[in-house]
Each structure stands twice: as structure tokens, then as C-alpha cells.
C-alpha positions in Angstrom: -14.5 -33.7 5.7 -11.9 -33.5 8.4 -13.2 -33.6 11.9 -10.2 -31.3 13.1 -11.1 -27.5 12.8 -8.2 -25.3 11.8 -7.0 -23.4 15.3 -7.1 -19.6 14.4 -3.3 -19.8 14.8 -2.7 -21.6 11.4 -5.6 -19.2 9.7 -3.5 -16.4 10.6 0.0 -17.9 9.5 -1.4 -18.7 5.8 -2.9 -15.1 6.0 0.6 -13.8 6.7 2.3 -15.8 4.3 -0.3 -14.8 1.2 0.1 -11.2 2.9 4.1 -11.5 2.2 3.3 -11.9 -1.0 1.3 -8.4 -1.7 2.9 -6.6 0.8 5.6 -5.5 -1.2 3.3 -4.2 -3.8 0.6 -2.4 -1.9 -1.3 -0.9 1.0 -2.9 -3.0 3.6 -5.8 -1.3 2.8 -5.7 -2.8 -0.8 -4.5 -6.5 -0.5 -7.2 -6.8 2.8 -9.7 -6.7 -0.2 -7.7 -9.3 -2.6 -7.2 -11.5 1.0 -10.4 -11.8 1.8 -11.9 -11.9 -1.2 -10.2 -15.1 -2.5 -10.7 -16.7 1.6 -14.4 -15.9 0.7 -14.3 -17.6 -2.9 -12.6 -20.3 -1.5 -15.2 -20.7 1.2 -17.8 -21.0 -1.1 -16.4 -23.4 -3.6 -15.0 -25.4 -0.3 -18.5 -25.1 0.9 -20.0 -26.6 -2.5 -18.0 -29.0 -2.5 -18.5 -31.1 0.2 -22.1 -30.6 0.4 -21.6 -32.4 -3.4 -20.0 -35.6 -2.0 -22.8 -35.7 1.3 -25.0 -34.9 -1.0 -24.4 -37.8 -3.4 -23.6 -39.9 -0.3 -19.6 -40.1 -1.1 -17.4 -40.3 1.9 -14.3 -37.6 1.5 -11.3 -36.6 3.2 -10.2 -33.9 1.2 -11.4 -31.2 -0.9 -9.2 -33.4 -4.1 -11.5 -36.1 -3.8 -14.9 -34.4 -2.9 -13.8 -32.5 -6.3 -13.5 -35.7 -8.1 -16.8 -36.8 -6.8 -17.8 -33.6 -8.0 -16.8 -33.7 -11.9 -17.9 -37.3 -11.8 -22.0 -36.4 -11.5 -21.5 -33.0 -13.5 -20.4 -34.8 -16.3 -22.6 -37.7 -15.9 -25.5 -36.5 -18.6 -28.4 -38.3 -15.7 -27.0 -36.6 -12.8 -25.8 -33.2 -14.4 -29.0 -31.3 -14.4 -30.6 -32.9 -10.7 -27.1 -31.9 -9.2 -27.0 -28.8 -10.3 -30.5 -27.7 -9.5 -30.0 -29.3 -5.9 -26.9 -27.3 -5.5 -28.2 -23.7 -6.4 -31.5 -24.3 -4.9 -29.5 -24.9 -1.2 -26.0 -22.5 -2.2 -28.1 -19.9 -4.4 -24.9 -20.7 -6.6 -23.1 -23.3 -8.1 -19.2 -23.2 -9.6 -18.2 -25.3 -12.8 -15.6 -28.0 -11.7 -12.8 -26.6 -13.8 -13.0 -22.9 -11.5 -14.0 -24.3 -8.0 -10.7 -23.2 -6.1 -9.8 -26.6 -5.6 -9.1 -27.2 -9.2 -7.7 -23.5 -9.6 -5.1 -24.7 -7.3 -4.6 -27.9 -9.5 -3.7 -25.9 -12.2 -1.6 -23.3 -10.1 0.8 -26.1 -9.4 1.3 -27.5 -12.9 1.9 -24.5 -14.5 -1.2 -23.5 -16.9 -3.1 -21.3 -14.4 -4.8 -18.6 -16.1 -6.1 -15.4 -14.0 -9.8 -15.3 -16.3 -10.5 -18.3 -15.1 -10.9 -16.7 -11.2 -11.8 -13.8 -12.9 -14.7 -16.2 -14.4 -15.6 -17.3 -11.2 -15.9 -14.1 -9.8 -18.8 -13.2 -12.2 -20.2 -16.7 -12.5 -21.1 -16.2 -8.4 -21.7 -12.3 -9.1 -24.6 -13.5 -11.5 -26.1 -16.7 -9.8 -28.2 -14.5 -7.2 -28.6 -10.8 -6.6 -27.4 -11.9 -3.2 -24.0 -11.9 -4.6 -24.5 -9.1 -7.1 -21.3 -7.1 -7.5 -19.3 -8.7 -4.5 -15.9 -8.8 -5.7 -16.2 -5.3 -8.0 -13.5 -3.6 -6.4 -11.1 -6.6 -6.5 -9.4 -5.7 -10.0 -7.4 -8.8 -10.7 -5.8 -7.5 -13.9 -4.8 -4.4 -11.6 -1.0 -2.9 -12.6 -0.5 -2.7 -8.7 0.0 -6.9 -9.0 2.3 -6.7 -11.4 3.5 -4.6 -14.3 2.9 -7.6 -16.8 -0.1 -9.8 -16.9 2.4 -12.3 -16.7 3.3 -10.6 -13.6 -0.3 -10.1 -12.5 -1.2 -14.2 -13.0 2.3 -15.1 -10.9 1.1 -13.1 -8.3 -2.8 -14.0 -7.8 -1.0 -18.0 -8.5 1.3 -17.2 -5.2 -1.5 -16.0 -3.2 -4.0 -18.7 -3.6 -1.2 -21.1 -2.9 -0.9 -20.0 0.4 -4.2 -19.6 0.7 -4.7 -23.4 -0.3 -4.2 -24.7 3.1 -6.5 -22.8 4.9 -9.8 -25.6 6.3 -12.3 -22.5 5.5 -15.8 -24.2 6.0 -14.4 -26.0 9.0 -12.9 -22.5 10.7 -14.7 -22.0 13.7 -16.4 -18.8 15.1 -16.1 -15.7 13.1 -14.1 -16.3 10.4 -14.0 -13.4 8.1 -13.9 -11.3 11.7 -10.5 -13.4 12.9 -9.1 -12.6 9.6 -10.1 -8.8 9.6 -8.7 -8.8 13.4 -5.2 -10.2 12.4 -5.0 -7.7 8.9 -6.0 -5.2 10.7 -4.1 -5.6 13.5 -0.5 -6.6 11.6 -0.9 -4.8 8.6 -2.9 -1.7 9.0 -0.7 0.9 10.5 1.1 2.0 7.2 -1.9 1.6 5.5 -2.9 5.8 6.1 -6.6 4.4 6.5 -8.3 4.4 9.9 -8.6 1.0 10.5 -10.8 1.1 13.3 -13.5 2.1 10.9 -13.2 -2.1 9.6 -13.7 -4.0 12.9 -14.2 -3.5 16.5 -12.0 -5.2 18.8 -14.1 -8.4 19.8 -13.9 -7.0 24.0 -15.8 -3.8 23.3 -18.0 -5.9 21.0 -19.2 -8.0 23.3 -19.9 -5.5 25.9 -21.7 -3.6 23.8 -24.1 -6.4 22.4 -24.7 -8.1 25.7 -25.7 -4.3 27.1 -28.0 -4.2 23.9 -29.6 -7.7 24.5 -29.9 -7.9 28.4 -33.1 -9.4 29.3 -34.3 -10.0 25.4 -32.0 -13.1 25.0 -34.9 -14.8 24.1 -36.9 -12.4 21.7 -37.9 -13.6 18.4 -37.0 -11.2 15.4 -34.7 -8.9 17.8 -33.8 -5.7 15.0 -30.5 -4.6 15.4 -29.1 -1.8 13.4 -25.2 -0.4 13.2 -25.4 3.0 11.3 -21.3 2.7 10.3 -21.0 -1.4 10.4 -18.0 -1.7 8.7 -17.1 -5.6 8.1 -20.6 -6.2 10.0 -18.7 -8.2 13.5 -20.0 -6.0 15.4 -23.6 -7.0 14.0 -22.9 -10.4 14.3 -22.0 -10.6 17.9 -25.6 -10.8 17.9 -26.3 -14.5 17.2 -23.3 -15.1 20.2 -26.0 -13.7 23.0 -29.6 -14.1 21.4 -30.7 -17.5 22.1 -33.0 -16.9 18.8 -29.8 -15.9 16.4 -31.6 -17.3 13.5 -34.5 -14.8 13.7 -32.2 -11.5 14.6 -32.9 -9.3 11.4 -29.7 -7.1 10.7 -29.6 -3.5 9.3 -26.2 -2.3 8.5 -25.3 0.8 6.4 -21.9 1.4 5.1 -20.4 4.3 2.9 -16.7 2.4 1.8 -17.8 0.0 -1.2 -15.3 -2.3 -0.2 -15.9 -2.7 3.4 -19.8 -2.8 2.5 -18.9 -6.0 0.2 -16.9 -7.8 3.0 -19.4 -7.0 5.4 -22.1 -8.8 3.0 -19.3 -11.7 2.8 -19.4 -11.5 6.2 -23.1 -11.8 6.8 -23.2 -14.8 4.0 -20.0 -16.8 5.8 -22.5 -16.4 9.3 -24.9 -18.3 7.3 -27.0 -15.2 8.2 -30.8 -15.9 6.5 -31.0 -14.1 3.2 -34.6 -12.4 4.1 -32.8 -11.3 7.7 -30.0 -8.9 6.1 -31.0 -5.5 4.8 -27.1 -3.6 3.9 -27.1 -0.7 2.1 -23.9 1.2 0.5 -24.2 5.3 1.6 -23.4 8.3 3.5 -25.4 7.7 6.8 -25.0 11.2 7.9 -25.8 12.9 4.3 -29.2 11.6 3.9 -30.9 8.9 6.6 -31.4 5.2 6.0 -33.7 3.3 6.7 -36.8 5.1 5.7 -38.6 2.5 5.0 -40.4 0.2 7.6 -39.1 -0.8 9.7 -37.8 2.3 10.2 -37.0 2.0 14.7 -35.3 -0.6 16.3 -35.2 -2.7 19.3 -30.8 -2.3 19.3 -28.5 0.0 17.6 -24.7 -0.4 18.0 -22.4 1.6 16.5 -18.8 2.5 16.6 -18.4 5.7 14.3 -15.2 7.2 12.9 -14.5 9.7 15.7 -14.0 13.3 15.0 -14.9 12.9 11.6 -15.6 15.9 9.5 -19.2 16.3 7.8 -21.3 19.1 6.0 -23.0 20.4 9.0 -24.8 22.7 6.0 -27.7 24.5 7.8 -30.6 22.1 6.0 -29.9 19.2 8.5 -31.5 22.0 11.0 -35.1 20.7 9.0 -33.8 17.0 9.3 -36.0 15.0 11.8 -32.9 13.2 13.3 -31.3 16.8 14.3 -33.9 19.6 14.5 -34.9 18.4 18.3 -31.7 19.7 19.6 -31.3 23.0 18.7 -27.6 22.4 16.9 -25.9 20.5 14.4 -22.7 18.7 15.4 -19.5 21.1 14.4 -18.0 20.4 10.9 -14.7 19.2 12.9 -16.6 16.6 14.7 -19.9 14.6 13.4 -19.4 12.5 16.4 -23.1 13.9 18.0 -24.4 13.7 14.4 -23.5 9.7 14.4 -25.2 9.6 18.1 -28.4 11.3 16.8 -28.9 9.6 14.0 -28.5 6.1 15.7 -30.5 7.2 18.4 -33.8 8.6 16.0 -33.8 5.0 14.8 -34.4 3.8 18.5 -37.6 1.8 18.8 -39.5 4.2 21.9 -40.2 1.0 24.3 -37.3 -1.1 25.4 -34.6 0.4 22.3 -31.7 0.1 24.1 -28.6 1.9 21.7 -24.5 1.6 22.5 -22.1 4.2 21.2 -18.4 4.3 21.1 -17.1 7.7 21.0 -14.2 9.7 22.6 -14.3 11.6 25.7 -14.9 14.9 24.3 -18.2 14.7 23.6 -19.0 14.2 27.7 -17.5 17.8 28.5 -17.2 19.8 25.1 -19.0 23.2 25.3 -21.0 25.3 22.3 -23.0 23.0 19.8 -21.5 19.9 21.2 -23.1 21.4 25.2 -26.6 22.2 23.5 -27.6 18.8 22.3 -25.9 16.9 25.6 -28.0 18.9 27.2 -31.0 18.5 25.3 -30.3 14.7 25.4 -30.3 14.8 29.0 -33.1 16.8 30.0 -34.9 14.4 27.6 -33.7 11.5 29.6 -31.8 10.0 26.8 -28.7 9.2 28.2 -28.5 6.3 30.0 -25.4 5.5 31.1 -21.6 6.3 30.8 -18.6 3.8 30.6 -15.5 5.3 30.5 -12.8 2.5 28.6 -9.2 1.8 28.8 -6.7 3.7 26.5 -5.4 2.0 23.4 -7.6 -0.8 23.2 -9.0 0.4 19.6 -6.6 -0.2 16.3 -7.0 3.4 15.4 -6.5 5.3 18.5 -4.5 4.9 22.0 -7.0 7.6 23.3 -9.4 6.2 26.3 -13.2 6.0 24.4 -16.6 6.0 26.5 -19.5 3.8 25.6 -22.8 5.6 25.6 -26.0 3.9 26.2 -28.8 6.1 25.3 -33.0 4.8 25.8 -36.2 6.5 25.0 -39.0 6.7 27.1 -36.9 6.5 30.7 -39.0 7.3 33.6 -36.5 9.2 35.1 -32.9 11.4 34.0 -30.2 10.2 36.1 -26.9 9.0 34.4 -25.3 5.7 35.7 -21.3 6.6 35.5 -19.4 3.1 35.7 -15.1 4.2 35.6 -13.7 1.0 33.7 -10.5 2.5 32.6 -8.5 0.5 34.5 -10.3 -3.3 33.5 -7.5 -4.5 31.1 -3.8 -6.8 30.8 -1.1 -5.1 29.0 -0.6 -6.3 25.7 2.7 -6.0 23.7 0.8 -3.4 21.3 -2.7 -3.0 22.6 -4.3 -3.3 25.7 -6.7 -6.3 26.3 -9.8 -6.2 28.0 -10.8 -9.9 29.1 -14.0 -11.5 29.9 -13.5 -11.2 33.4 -13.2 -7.3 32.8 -16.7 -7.4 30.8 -18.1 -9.3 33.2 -17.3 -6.7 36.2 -18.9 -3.5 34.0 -22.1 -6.0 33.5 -22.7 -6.4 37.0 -22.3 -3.4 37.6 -25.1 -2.4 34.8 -27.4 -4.6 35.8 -27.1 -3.2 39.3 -27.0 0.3 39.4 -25.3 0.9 42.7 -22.8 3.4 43.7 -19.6 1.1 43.7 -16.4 2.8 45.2 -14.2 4.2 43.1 -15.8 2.8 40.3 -19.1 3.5 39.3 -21.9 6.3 40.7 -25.5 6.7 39.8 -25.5 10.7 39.7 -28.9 12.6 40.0 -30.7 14.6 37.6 -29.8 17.8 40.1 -26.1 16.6 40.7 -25.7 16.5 36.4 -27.4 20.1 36.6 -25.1 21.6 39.3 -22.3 20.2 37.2 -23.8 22.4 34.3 -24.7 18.8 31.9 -20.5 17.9 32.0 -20.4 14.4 32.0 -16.9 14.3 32.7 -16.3 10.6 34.4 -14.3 11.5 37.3 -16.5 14.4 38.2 -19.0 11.5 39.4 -16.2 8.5 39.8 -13.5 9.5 42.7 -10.8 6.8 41.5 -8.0 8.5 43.9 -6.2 6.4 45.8 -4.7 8.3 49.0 -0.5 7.0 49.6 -0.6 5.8 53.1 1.1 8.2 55.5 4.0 6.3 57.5 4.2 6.7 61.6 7.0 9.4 61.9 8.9 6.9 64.3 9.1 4.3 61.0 10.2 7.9 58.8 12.9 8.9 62.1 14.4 4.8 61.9 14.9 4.8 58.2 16.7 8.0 58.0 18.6 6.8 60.9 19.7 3.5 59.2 20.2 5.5 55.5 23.0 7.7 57.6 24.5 4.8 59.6 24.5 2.9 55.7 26.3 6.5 54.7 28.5 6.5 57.4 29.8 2.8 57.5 30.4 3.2 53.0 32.7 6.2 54.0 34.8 4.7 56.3 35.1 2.0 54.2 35.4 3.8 50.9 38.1 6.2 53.1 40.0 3.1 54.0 40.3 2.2 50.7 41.9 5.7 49.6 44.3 5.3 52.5 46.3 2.5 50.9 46.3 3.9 47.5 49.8 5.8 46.8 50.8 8.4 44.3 53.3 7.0 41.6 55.5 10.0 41.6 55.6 12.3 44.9 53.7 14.9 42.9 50.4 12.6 42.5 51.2 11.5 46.1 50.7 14.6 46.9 47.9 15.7 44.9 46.1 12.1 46.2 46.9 13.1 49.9 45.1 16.6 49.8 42.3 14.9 47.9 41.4 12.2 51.5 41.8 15.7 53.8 39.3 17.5 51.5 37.3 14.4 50.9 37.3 13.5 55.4 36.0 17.4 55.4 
């Protein structure tokens, strides 16, 4: 296998080009599905392969001749039945020669590829492990929307996976599946009429938001994280970046699109994520609560929820253990507090440590939305406030705040750190660096009034501002102009007139040698420099 891992550059070019070719015919929210479903099927036959050829101890440079390694010990009767049992006892799957994508490919360039034979693929890994069970079910290959024909339909899948050929997938480093959603998301999704900050959050709040959950467990074994709305699972799997134990982190993930629930399993599979340490389940968090079986608290929750979405709110939730504490449901208009409870009434009680993106709103709105931010407060619950930069999200240029919510505090004060202005302009978006993440760490960890940037504001101060958590009623970010000595102010009105004066006389000396080209316009030019000299 090469030794030179693909730079996310070229990922993102082959992307493109197999993009070009369903663009045309569809959404971005449909072809980010046909995308990364074939990247994921070629992953795992790319994987298979080459574990094949060190396997049987072949040396290979490419994935043509770890393939011919491959056919030559499946079709050796000795070796056909060891191999295979090797392969699905370490993959959990194992592709026939002929479909591994690789040999698709083969076929794709001379002419007789046939689109059952991915379609063949697709179930053969579908059925080799209940891992895989239904994973590509919503990518319809014999859909109308590739072409009217299946003639049409084969072309097109041919065209895609021809781009897609070049792509080094088991050597991509980092989070592969994530890069990929990233660049979709970011190029494709704005015609797409889908939020598509409900797929991925942008890697900066990420981070911040897993090292806040993880600060001073690094080293815990069997950390529990759970993310309520998890879309394509990144922001899950930022864990095994700052656990020093990744391999132990057990993930709970709930999702209610099908299709983003399958990528997000991709996702977690392409991590090389332990099978025994992913529990994902396919539902409506808000309509009825998962998990409710053990474990049922846990030691981090992240979540970035779709904001200002609209839920039930019918009055039954009132009996619902994650809402009947705080006296109101969240309005119909906006589940946003709904998300927040939920997340946080799966908090473990000692050391649960939960992070929140949300919009502003839900710092200073009144009714409902003021009885349970109170209720959270007097409880203690809210930790701390970060107010974010504007348009760093895909789906909204609005500023967002992170909330990070604990149980069992030993006091109610509310640490307010002002971040809004920690980012580079981008040409689209705007970027928040490490440098940036690093500065709202330090300020976390310390819990100090910084000027005009963060406050640690009193239970009494958040009472006398009747529970408004409004940032800059606890951050003061203004920045007083510097008043000028008058003397400077008299000497630059001084020189603007003498600058005034000296362009007159010049621009006047210039009038005086202009003449009219008939004694009329003389004239009529003459009267002009007397009005003009005043």
C-alpha cells in the first residue's frame, strides 16, 4: 500500500468532480447520500483488500494487484474457505472478487459494467453482520432521478465511481467521512432547501465543545458520551482526538433522518469505532426519550440541535420526567429548551459535564422560554455562557452561544466568556482557529473576570437582572474612541482651510485663462469666476 496519504485537497477535487456528475440531476441533499455511500463501499472493499495481500504476506502497490492477489487464494480450492473465514472473522464481512470496487471499476472502463452488481454488493455487506444491516437502504440505485433509462441510470452510477476511483480511502487521514461531509456540505448544500447544519458541525465549535466536555477526564476509561441530534456522528467522534483512552469511549447517538443516521453508523465504522462501543438509534428524540435503558446518564452530552425547530409541545410532556421539573414546555415555535432538557436529564449527577449550541434567544426570551431558564438557574444548572462569532455555522450567519450545563454544582453563579470577536474572515464563513479555542479554554479553566471578555456574575447579580442572560449585560466589550487634545482638533481644521484655500486659488487661476468661444460664452464664463470668487 502506498506510503503517501491522500492530502484532503485531492479528496475534495474527486468529490467535486463525481458531484458534477449528479449535480445536474438532483439536490445536494440527495447525491450526499449516493457520494458517500459509494466512498464508504469503496473503503471497505479497499480496506479488504489490502488486509488480503498482508494477510497472505504479498507485497502490493496498488489496489489492481492486491485484487489479483485476492482472486488468486479465493479461487485456490485450499485457500478459499481459510481466507474467507480470516477475512469476516477481522472485517465482519467479506466481498466476492468480481464486486470489490476495484474490479467494478475494471469493468466500468471496458464497457460491461452492470449497476446489480453494486447493487449486489450493497446487500452482500447489508447481510454479512447486523452491524451493517440496512446501511445503504435509502441509496436507490435504480432511482429515475439518475437517469430516465436504466441505461441512463448504469451510465451515471459508471461516471461516478470513476471519479471516485482515485480517491486512497483507507490511507485518508483524520476524519474522513467528516472532511467529505465538511466539503458537500459546505459547496453544495445551499440550494439543497435542507438545513445543513443539522449534518455536521463545523470542526472549531467541535472541538471546543469536546475539550469543555473532557477537561480533566482525558484519561478516564469507558468515558459515555451522548449527542441527542448527532447527525453524521463528527461531533461524537471528536472524542477519540482528546481522550487519551479513545478506544474505551462508549458512544450514544440518536438520530431521526434515516439517511443521516446510516452515514453516521458509516461514520462510526470508518473510525474503526469498537462494535460493542456504539449504541445509534433511528427516532424522534424529543417525541419519546432514548435511552431508557441502562445506561441511562452520562459522564458528556454534546449536542448541536436544529434551532428554532417546531415540536408538539402537546400538554403530556408536562408528565414526561425530562420536562415536568420546570414548570413549562418549550413553545411549539421553538423546541430549542426541549433539546437542552432532554440532553441535560441524561446528565450523569457527579462530574456530567453537557455543551449546547443554541441561538441567543434562549438567554433573554420571556414566557415559557423565562420559566425554565429560571428554573435551570436557581437549580444551579447552568454553568457557563459562550457567546460565538456570527456565520461560523453552514445554516445560519446568526451569532450562536454554547451552553454548558452541570448537576450537582455547589454554587449558582454563571461564568459569561464574550468570544464573538475570536475569528479570521473567510470568503464565505467565518473561521475560528485554534488559537481562538485555545483563548475561550483558558479562560474556562480559570474563571476570572477578564476585561471586556469574560465575567463570573453572582447568583444576586443574575437575579437583579431578573434570570436575562443576555452576554453584554455581564461582558462590557465597548471600546471608548479616544478624545483628541482640542489644540490637535484647532491645527487640522486650520490646515483643512489653508488645503481649501490654496485648491481655490489654483482651481480660480485655472478659470482665468479659459475663454469663451463666441463673446456670448465669454460672457456667460466671466460672470461664472465673479459668482464663483463670491
Amino acid at each position: 500500500m502506498s506510503e503517501t496519504t491522500q492530502t484532503s485537497q485531492s479528496l475534495y477535487q474527486a468529490l467535486w468532480n463525481s458531484a458534477d456528475v449528479l449535480r445536474s440531476k438532483m439536490d445536494a441533499n440527495d447525491y450526499k447520500s449516493y457520494l458517500l455511500g459509494m466512498v464508504f463501499y469503496k473503503y471497505l472493499s479497499d480496506k479488504m483488500l489490502f488486509f488480503v495481500a498482508e494477510t497472505m504476506e504479498e507485497e502490493t502497490e496498488s489496489l489492481d494487484e492486491a485484487l489479483a492477489v485476492y482472486r488468486k487464494y479465493y479461487e485456490d480450492e485450499e485457500t478459499h474457505e481459510d481466507l474467507l473465514a480470516v477475512i469476516t472473522d477481522e472485517m465482519s464481512y467479506a466481498i466476492h472478487p468480481d464486486l470489490t470496487f476495484t474490479a467494478l471499476v475494471e469493468r466500468v472502463n471496458d464497457g460491461s459494467f452492470q449497476l446489480e452488481d453494486l447493487a449486489q454488493g450493497f446487500r452482500d455487506i447489508e447481510q454479512s453482520d447486523e452491524l451493517y444491516e440496512n446501511l445503504f437502504e435509502d441509496i436507490d440505485l435504480y432511482s429515475k432521478k439518475l437517469g430516465a433509462t436504466p441505461q441512463k441510470q448504469n451510465q451515471t452510477v459508471a461516471a461516478v465511481m470513476k471519479e471516485l476511483a482515485v480517491l486512497d480511502v483507507a490511507g485518508h487521514a483524520g476524519d474522513m467521512l467528516g472532511d467529505a461531509y465538511e466539503y458537500l456540505i459546505g459547496q453544495f448544500a445551499t440550494d439543497s432547501g435542507k438545513k445543513a447544519g443539522e449534518f455536521y458541525t463545523p470542526q472549531p465549535v467541535a472541538k471546543l465543545m469536546t475539550q469543555i466536555a473532557f477537561l480533566g477526564r482525558e484519561d478516564k476509561q469507558g468515558f459515555t458520551l451522548y449527542d441527542a441530534t448527532m447527525g453524521s456522528g463528527s461531533l461524537l467522534l471528536n472524542a477519540k482526538r482528546y481522550s487519551r483512552q479513545p478506544q474505551t469511549v462508549v458512544y450514544f447517538g440518536q438520530e431521526l433522518n434515516t439517511s443521516t443516521y446510516n452515514l453516521a453508523r458509516m461514520n462510526m465504522i470508518l473510525h474503526g469505532v469498537p462494535i460493542e462501543n456504539q449504541f445509534l438509534h433511528n427516532a424522534d428524540t424529543l417525541d419519546e426519550d432514548w435511552p431508557t435503558q441502562e445506561p441511562t446518564n452520562f459522564d458528556g452530552v454534546l449536542m448541536n440541535p436544529p434551532y428554532s425547530a417546531k415540536w408538539s409541545a402537546s400538554s403530556g410532556f408536562m408528565d414526561d420526567p425530562r420536562f415536568s421539573p420546570f414548570g413549562k414546555l418549550a413553545p411549539k415555535s421553538k423546541a430549542d429548551f426541549a433539546f437542552l432538557l432532554h440532553g441535560y436529564y441524561h446528565l450523569k449527577q457527579d462530574n456530567g459535564v453537557m455543551a449546547i449550541v443554541l441561538p441567543h434567544g434562549v438567554l433573554f426570551r420571556g414566557n415559557a422560554e423565562g420559566t425554565i431558564r429560571k428554573a435551570l438557574l436557581e437549580e444551579g444548572a447552568i454553568d457557563t455562557v459562550i457567546g460565538l462569532p456570527a456565520n461560523i455555522f453552514f445554516n445560519t450567519s446568526i451569532p450562536t452561544t454554547v451552553i454548558i450545563l452541570k448537576k450537582n454544582r455547589t454554587n449558582r453563579d454563571v461564568y459569561f466568556i464574550d468570544a464573538s470577536k475570536e475569528f479570521d474572515k473567510g470568503k464565505n464563513q467565518n473561521i475560528m482557529t485554534d488559537a481562538h479555542i485555545e483563548k475561550i479554554l483558558n479562560a474556562y479553566k480559570s474563571r476570572e473576570d477578564i476585561d471586556k471578555f469574560a465575567h463570573l456574575a453572582s447568583f444576586e447579580e443574575i437575579v437583579e437582572n431578573d434570570y436575562n442572560l443576555n452576554i453584554p449585560r455581564y461582558v462590557d466589550t465597548f471600546e471608548e474612541e479616544e478624545v483628541e487634545p482640542l489644540t490637535e482638533i484647532v491645527a487640522k481644521i486650520n490646515q483643512t482651510n489653508a488645503t481649501i484655500e490654496s485648491q481655490t486659488a489654483s482651481l480660480l487661476d485655472m478659470l482665468g485663462q479659459l475663454h469663451g468661444t463666441t463673446p456670448e460664452a465669454d460672457e456667460e464664463l466671466k460672470a461664472f469666476v465673479k459668482a464663483f470668487k463670491g
